[in-house]
N, C-alpha and C positions, 0 to 999 in steps of 0.2 A: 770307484773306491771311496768316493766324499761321500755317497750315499750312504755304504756301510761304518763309517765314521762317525756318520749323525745318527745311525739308528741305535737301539739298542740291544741288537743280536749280538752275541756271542761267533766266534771263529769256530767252535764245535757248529753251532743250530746253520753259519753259512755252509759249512762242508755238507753236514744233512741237506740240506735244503737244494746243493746244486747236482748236477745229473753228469756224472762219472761216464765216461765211455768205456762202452764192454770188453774191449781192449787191453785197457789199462791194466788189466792181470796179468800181460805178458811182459811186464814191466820188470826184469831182474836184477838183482845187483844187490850193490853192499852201498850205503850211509850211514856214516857217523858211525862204523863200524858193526853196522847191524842188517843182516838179510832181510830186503824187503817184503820178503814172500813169507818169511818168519814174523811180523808183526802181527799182531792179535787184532790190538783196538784199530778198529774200521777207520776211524778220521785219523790216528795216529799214519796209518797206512797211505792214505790219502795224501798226509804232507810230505810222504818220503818221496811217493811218486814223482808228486811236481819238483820235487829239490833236485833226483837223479834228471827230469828232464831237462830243468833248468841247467844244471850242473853239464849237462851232456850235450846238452845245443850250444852251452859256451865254449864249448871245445870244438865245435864246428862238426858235431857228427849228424847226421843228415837220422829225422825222426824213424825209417824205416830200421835202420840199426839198432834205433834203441829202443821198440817196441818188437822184440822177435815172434817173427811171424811163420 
């Protein structure tokens, strides 16, 4: 993280830049009261993702739950 602090990329060009797993579209639900399967912009999408994961491993739910497979 002190690396992307010194450099001078941008939080869009890091999300471009890092490699998503193919997965990650099975990813459903609502944040901030918005369907994440309904968000257009790509990295918008990308931030929701990691919020419900976050959001959902702080609740102690086990990753296979929250990635329906």
């Amino acid at each position: 993280m002190s690396d992307f602090k010194q450099s001078n990329m941008t939080l869009r060009e890091l999300i471009g830049s890092t490699p998503i797993n193919s997965n990650t579209s099975l990813i459903k639900g609502v944040v901030c009261g918005v369907r994440i399967e309904d968000i257009e912009d790509h990295d918008m999408q990308v931030l929701r993702y990691m919020d419900k994961l976050v959001d959902e491993l702080a609740k102690g739910k086990k990753m296979a739950s929250i990635i329906r497979t």
